[in-house]
N, CA, C and O atoms as a GROMACS GRO file, in nm:
protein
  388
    1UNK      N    1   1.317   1.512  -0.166
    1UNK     CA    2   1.314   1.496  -0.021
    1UNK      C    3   1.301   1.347   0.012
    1UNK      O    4   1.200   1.288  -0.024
    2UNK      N    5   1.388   1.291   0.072
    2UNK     CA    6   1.405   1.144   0.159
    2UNK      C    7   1.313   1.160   0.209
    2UNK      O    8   1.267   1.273   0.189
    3UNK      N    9   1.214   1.054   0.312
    3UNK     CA   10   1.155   1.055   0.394
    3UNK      C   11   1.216   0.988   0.520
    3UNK      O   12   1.311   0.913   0.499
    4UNK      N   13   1.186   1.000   0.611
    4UNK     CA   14   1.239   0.880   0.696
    4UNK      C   15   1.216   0.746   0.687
    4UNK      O   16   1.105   0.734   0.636
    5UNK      N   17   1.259   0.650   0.708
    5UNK     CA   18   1.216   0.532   0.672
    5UNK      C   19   1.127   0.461   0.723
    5UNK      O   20   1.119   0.349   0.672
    6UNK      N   21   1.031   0.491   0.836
    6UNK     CA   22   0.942   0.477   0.899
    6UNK      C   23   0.781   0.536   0.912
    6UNK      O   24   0.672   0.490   0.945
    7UNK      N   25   0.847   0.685   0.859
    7UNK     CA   26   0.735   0.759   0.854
    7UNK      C   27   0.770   0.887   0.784
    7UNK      O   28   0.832   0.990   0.811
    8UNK      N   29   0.685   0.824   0.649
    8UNK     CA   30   0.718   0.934   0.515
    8UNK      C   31   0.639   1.086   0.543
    8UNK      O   32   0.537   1.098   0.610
    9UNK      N   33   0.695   1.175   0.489
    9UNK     CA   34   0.611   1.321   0.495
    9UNK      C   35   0.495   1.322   0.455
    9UNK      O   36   0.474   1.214   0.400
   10UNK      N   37   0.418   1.378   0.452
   10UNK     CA   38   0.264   1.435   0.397
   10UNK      C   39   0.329   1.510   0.250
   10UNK      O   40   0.307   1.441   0.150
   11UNK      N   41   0.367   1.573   0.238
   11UNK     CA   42   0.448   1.654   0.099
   11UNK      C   43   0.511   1.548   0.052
   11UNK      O   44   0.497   1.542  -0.070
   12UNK      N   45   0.579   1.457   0.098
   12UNK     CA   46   0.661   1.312   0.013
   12UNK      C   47   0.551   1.206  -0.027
   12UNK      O   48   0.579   1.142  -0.128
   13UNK      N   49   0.462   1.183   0.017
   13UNK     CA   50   0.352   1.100   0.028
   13UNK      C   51   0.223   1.158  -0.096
   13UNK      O   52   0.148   1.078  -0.151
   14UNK      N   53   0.218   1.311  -0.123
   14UNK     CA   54   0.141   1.328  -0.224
   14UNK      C   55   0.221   1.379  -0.343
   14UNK      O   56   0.160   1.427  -0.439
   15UNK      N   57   0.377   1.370  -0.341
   15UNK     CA   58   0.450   1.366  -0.444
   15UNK      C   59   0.432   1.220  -0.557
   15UNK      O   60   0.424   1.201  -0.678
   16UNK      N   61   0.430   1.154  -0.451
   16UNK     CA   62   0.436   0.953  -0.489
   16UNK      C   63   0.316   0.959  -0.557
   16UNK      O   64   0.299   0.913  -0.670
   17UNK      N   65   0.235   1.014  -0.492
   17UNK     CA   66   0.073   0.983  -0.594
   17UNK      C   67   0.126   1.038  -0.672
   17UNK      O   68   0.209   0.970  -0.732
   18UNK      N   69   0.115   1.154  -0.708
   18UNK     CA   70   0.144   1.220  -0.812
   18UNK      C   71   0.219   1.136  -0.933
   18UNK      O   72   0.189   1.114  -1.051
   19UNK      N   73   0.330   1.098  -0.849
   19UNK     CA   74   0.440   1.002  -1.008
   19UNK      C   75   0.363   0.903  -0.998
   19UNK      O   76   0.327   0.890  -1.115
   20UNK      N   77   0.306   0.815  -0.934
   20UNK     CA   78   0.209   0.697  -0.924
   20UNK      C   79   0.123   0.727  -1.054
   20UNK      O   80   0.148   0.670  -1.160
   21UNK      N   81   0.019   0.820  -1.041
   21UNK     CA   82  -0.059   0.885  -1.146
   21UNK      C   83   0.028   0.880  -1.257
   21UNK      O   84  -0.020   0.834  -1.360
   22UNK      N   85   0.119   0.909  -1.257
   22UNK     CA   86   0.181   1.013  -1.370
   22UNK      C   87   0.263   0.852  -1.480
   22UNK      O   88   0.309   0.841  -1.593
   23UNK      N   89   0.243   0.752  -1.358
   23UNK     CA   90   0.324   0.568  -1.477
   23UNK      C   91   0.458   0.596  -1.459
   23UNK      O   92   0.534   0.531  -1.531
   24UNK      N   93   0.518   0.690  -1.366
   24UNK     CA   94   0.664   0.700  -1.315
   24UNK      C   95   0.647   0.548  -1.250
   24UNK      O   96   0.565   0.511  -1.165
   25UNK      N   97   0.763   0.464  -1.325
   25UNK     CA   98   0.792   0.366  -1.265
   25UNK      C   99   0.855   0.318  -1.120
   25UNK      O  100   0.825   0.239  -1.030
   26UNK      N  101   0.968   0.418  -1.152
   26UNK     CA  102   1.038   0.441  -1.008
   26UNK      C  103   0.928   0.514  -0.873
   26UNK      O  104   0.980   0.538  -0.764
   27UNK      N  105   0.843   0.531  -0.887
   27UNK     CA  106   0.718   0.544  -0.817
   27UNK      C  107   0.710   0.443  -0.730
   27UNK      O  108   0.733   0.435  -0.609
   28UNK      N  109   0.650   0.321  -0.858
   28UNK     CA  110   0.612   0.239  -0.768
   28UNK      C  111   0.711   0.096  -0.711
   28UNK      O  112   0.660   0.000  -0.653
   29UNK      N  113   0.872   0.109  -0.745
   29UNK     CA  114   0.958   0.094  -0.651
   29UNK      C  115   0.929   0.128  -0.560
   29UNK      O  116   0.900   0.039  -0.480
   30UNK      N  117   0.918   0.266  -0.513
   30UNK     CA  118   0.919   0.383  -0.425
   30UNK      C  119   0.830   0.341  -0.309
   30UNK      O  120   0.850   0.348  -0.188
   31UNK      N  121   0.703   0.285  -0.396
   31UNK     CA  122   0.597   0.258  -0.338
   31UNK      C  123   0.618   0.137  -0.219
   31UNK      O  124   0.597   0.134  -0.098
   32UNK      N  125   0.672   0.040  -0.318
   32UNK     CA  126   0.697  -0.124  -0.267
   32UNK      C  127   0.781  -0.054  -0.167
   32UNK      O  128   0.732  -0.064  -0.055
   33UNK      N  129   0.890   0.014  -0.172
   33UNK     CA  130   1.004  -0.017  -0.105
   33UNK      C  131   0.955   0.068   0.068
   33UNK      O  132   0.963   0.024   0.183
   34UNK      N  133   0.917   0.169   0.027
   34UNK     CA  134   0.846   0.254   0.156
   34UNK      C  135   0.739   0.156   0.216
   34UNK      O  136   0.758   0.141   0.337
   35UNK      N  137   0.628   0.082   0.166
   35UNK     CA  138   0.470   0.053   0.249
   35UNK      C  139   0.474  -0.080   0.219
   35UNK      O  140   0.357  -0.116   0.234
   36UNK      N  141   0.567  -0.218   0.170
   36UNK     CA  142   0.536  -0.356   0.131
   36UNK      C  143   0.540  -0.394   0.289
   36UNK      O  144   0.460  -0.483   0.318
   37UNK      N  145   0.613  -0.346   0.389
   37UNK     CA  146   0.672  -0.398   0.510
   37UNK      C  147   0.591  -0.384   0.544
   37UNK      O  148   0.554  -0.499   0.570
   38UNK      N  149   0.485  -0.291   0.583
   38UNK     CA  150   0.337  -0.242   0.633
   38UNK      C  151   0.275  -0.306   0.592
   38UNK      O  152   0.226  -0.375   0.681
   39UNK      N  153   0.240  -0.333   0.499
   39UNK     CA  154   0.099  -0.344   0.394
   39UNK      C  155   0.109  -0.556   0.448
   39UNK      O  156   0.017  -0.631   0.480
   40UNK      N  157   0.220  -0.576   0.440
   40UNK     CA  158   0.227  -0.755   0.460
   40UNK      C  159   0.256  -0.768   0.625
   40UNK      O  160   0.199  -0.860   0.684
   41UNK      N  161   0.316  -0.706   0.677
   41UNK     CA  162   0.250  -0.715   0.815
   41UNK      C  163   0.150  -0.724   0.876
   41UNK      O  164   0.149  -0.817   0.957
   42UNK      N  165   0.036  -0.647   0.869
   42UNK     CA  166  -0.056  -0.608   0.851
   42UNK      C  167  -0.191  -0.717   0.836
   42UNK      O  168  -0.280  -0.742   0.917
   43UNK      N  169  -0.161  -0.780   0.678
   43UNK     CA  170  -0.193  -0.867   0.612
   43UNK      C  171  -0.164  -1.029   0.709
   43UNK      O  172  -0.220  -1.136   0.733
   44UNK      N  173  -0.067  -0.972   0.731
   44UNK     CA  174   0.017  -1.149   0.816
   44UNK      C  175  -0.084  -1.132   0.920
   44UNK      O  176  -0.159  -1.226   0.946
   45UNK      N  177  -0.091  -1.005   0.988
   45UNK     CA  178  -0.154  -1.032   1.130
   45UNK      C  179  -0.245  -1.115   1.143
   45UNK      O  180  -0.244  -1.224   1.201
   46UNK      N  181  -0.387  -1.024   1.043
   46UNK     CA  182  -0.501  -1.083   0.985
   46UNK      C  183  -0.542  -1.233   0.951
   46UNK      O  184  -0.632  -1.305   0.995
   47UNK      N  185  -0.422  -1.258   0.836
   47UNK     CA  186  -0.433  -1.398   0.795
   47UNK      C  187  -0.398  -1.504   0.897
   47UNK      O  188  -0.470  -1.578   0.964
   48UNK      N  189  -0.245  -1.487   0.888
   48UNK     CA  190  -0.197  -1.612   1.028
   48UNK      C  191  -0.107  -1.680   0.882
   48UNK      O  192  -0.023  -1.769   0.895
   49UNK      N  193  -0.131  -1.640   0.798
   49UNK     CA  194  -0.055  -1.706   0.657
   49UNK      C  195   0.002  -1.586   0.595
   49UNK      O  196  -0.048  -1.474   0.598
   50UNK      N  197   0.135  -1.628   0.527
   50UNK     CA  198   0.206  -1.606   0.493
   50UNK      C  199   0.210  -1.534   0.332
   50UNK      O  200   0.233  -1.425   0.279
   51UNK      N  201   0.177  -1.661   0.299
   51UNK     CA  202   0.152  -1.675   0.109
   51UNK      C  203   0.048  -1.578   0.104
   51UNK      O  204   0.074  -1.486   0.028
   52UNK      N  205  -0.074  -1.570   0.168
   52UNK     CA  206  -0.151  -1.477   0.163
   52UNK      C  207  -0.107  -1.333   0.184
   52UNK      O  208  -0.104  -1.232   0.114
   53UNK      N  209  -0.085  -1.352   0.265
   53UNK     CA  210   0.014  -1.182   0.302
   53UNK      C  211   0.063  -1.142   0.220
   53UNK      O  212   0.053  -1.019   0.215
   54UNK      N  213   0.150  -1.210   0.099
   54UNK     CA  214   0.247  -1.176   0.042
   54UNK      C  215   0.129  -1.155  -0.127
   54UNK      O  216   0.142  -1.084  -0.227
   55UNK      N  217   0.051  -1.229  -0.097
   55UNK     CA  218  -0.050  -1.213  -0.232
   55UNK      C  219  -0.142  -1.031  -0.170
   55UNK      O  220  -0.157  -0.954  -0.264
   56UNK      N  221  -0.166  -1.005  -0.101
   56UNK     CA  222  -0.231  -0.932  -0.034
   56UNK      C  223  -0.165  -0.808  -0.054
   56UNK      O  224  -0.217  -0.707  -0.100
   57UNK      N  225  -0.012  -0.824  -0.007
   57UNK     CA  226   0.059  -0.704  -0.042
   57UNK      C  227   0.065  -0.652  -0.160
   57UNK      O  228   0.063  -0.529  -0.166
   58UNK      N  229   0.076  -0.742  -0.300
   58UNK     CA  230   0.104  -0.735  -0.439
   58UNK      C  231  -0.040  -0.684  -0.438
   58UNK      O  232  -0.014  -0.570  -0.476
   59UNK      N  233  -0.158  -0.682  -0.424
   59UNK     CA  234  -0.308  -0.722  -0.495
   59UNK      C  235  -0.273  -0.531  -0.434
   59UNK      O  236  -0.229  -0.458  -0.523
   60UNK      N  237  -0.289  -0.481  -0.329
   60UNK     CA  238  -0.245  -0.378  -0.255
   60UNK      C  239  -0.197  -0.261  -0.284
   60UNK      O  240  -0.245  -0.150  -0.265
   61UNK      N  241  -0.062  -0.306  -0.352
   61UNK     CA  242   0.015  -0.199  -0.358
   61UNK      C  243  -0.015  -0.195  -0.578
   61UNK      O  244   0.017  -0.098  -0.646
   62UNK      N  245  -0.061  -0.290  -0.620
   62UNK     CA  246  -0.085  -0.246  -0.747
   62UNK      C  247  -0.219  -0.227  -0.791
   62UNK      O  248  -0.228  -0.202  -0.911
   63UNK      N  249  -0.365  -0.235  -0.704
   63UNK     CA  250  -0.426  -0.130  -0.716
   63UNK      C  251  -0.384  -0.015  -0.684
   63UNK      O  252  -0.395   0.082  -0.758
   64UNK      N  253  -0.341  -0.012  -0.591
   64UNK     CA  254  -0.298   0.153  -0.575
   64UNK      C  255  -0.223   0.194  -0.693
   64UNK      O  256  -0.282   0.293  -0.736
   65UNK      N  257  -0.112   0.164  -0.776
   65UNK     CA  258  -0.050   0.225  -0.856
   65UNK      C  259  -0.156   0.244  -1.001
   65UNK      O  260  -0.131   0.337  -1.078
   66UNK      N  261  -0.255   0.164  -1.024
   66UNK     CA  262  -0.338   0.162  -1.145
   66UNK      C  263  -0.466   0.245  -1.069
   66UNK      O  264  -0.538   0.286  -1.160
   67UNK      N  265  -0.507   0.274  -0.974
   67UNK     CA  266  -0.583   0.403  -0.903
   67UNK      C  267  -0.542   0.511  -0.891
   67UNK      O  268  -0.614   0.610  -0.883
   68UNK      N  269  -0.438   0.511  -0.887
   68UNK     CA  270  -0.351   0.634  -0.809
   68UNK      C  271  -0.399   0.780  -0.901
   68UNK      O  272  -0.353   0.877  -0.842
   69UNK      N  273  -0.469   0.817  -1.012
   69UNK     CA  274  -0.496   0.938  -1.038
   69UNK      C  275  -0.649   0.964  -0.972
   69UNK      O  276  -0.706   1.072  -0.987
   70UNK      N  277  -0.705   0.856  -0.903
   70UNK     CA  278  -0.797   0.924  -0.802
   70UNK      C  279  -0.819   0.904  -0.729
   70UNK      O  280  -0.935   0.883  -0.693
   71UNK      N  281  -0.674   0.896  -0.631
   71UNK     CA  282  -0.641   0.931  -0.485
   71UNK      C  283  -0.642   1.081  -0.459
   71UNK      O  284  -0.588   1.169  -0.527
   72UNK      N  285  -0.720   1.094  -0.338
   72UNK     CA  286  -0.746   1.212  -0.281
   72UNK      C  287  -0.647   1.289  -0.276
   72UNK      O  288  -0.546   1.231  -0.237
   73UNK      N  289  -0.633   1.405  -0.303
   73UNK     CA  290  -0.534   1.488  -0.215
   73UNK      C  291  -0.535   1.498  -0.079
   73UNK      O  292  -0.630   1.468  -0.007
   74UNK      N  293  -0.399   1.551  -0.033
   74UNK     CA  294  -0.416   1.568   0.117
   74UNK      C  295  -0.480   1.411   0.207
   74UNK      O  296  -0.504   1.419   0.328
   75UNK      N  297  -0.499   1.287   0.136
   75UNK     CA  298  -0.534   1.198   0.234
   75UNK      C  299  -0.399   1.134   0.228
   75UNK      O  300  -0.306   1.155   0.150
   76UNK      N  301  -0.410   1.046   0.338
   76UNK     CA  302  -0.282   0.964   0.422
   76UNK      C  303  -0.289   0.822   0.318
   76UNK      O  304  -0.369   0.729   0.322
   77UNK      N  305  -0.186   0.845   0.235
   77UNK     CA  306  -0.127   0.682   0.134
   77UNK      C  307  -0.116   0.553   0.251
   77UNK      O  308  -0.151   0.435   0.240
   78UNK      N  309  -0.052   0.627   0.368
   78UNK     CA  310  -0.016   0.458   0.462
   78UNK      C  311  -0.164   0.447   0.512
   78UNK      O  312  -0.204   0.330   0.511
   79UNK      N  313  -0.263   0.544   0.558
   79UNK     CA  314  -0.421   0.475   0.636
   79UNK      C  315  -0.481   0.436   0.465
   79UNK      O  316  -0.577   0.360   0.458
   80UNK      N  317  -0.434   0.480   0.360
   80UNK     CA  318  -0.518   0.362   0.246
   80UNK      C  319  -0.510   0.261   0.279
   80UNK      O  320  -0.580   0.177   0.335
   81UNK      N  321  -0.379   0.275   0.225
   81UNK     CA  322  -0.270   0.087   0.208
   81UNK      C  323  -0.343   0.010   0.328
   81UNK      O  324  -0.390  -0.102   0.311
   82UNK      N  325  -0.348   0.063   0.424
   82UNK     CA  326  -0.384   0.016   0.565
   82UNK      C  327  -0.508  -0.062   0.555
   82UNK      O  328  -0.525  -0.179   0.587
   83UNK      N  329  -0.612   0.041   0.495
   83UNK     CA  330  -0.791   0.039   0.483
   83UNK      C  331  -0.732  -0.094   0.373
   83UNK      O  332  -0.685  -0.193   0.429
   84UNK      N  333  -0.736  -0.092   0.265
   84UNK     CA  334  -0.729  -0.172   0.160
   84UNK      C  335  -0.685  -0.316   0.177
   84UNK      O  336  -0.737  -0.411   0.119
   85UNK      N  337  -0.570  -0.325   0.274
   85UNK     CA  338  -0.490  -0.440   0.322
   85UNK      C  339  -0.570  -0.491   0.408
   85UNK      O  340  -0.600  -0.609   0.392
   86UNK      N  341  -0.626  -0.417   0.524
   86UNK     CA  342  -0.693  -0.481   0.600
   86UNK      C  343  -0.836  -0.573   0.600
   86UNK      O  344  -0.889  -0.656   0.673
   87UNK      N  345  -0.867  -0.490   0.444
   87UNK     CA  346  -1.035  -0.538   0.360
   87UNK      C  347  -0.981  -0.666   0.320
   87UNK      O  348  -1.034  -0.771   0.354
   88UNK      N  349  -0.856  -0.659   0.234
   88UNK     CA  350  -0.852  -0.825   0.178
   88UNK      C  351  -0.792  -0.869   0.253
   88UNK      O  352  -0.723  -0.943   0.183
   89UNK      N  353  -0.758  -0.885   0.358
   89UNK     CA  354  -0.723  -1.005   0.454
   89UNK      C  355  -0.817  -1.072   0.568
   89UNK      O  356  -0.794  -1.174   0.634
   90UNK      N  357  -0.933  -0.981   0.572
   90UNK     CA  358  -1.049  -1.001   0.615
   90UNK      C  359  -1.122  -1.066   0.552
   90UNK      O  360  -1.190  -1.157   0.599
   91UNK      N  361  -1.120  -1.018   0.392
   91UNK     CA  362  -1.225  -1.100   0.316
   91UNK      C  363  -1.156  -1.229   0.300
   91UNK      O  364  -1.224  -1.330   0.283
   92UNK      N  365  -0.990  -1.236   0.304
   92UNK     CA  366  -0.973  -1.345   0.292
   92UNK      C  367  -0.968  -1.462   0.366
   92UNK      O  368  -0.956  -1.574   0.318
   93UNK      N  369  -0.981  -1.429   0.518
   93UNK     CA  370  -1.013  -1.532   0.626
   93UNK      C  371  -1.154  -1.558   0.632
   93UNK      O  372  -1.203  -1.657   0.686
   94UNK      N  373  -1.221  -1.462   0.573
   94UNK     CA  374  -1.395  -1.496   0.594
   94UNK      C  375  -1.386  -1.606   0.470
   94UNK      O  376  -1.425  -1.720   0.496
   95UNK      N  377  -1.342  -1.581   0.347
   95UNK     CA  378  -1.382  -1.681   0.254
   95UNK      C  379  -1.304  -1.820   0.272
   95UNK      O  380  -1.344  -1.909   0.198
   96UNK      N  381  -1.176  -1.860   0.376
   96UNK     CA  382  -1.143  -1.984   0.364
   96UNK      C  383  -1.149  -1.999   0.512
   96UNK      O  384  -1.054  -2.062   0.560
   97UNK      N  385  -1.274  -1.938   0.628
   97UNK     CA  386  -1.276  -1.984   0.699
   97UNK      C  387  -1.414  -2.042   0.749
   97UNK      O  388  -1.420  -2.109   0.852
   0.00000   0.00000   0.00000
C-alpha cells in the first residue's frame, strides 16, 4: 500500500516499523523519503539554521531506525519524529544560545 505523500496510513506507518525493526533497508529509504521534509522543517523552524536542521534530521531519523523494535504499536511515527526533532532543536538553540 502507497501512502499518500503527505499523510501516510496508520497500517502503512506500523508496517515501516515493523521493516525498520526487522534492518529492511529499503525501510529506512522509506523512512527518509516519507518524514526528512518534516523532520528538517520542523528542525529549521526551531533553529533559524540550516546545517543544524539538516544534522537534526539525520540524528532523527537514525535513532529511529536503530530504536525502531521498541516503538509502540498503534503510536503515530510522524508525532515521534515530531517529539524527537523538536527535543534536539531545542536543546540545540539552548546550548549555542
Amino acid at each position: 500500500m502507497t501512502p499518500q505523500p503527505d499523510l501516510p496510513t496508520v497500517e502503512w506507518e506500523a508496517r515501516l516499523v515493523q521493516r525498520l525493526a526487522a534492518g529492511d533497508e529499503q525501510a529506512l529509504e522509506d523512512l527518509y523519503d516519507q518524514y526528512a521534509p518534516h523532520v528538517y522543517g520542523l528542525a529549521y523552524r526551531v533553529t533559524g539554521d540550516s546545517g543544524a536542521a539538516e544534522q537534526i534530521t539525520v540524528e532523527v531519523l537514525a535513532s529511529t531506525w536503530a530504536s525502531a523494535s521498541s516503538f509502540q504499536p498503534g503510536a503515530s511515527l510522524r508525532a515521534y519524529l515530531s517529539m524527537k526533532a523538536h527535543e534536539l532543536a531545542a536543546e540545540r538553540v539552548r546550548d549555542t544560545g
